[in-house]
C-alpha positions in Angstrom: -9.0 -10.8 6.7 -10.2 -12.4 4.0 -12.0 -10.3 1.0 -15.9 -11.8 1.0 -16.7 -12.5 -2.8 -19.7 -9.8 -3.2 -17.4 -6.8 -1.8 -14.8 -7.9 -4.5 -17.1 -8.3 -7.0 -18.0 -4.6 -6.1 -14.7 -3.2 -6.1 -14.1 -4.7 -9.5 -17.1 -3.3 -10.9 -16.1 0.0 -9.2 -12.8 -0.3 -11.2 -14.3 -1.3 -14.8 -16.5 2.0 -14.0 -13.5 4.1 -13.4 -11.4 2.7 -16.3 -14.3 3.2 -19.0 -14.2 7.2 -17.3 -11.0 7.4 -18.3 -9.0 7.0 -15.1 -5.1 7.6 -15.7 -4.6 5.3 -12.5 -7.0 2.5 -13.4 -5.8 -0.5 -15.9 -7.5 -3.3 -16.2 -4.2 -5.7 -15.9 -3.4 -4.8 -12.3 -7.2 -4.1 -11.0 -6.8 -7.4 -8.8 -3.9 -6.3 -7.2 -5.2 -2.8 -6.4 -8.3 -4.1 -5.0 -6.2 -6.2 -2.8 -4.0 -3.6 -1.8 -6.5 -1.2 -0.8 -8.1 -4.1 1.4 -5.4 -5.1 3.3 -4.2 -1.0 3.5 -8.0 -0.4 4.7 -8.2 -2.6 6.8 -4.8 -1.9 8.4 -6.0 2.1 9.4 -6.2 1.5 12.8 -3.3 -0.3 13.7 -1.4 1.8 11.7 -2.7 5.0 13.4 -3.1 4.2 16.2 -3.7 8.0 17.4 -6.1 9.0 14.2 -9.1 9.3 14.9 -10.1 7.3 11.9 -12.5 9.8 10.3 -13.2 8.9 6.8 -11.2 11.8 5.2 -8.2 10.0 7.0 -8.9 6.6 5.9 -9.3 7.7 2.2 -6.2 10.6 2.3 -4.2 6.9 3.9 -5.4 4.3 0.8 -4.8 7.4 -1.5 -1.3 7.3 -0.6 -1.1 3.4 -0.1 -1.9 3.1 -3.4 0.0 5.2 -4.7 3.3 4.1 -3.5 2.2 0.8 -4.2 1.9 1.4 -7.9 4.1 4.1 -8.7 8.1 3.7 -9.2 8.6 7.1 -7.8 6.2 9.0 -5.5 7.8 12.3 -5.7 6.8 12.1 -9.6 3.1 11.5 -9.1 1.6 15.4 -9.3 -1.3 15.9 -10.3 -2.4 12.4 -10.7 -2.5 12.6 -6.7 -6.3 13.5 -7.1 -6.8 10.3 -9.5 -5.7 8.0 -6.7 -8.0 10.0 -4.0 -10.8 9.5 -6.2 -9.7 5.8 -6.4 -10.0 5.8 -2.7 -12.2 7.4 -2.6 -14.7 4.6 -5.1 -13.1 1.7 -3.5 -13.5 3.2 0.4 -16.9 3.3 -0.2 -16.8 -0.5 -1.6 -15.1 -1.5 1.9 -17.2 0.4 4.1 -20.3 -1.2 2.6 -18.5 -4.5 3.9 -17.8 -3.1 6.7 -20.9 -2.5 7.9 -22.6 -5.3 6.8 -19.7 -7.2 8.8 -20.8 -5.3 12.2 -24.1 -6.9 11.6 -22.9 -10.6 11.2 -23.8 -13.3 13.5 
């Protein structure tokens, strides 16, 4: 599924935001390639999990860690910055559930 242009023009705003905060797990060189790893993980959920119920603390708990095995050499070494990638997740979940609701409503 193909990212529309407004939702990645969200998630990249979303991601300028979170770098100016300060975010340890937000660099402007690989934004691109997070956004379109948390897509395609988002919007893999259900097949995935096939027996989650697919509540929203699961999706963002399952991007969290898509992420961050995505963009970290060694999970096991993460720590504390754990909570950094749920609050990405968390930012960019919200991005892709925007779409995804305005997708249920298109003709």
């Amino acid at each position: 599924m193909e990212m529309p242009p407004a939702t990645r023009s969200s998630a990249r705003d979303a991601m300028h935001d979170l770098h100016k905060e300060g975010s340890p797990v937000v660099r402007p060189e690989t934004a691109d390639e997070v956004i379109e790893s948390g897509w395609r993980r988002w919007h893999s959920f259900e097949r995935r999990n096939q027996k989650a119920t697919g509540a929203w603390e699961q999706r963002l708990e399952d991007l969290a860690k898509g992420l961050r095995d995505a963009f970290e050499p060694d999970r096991r070494l993460v720590g504390p910055l754990m909570e950094d990638y749920r609050h990405l997740a968390s930012i960019l979940g919200q991005v892709f559930r925007a779409d995804d609701d305005v997708s249920d409503h298109r003709p």
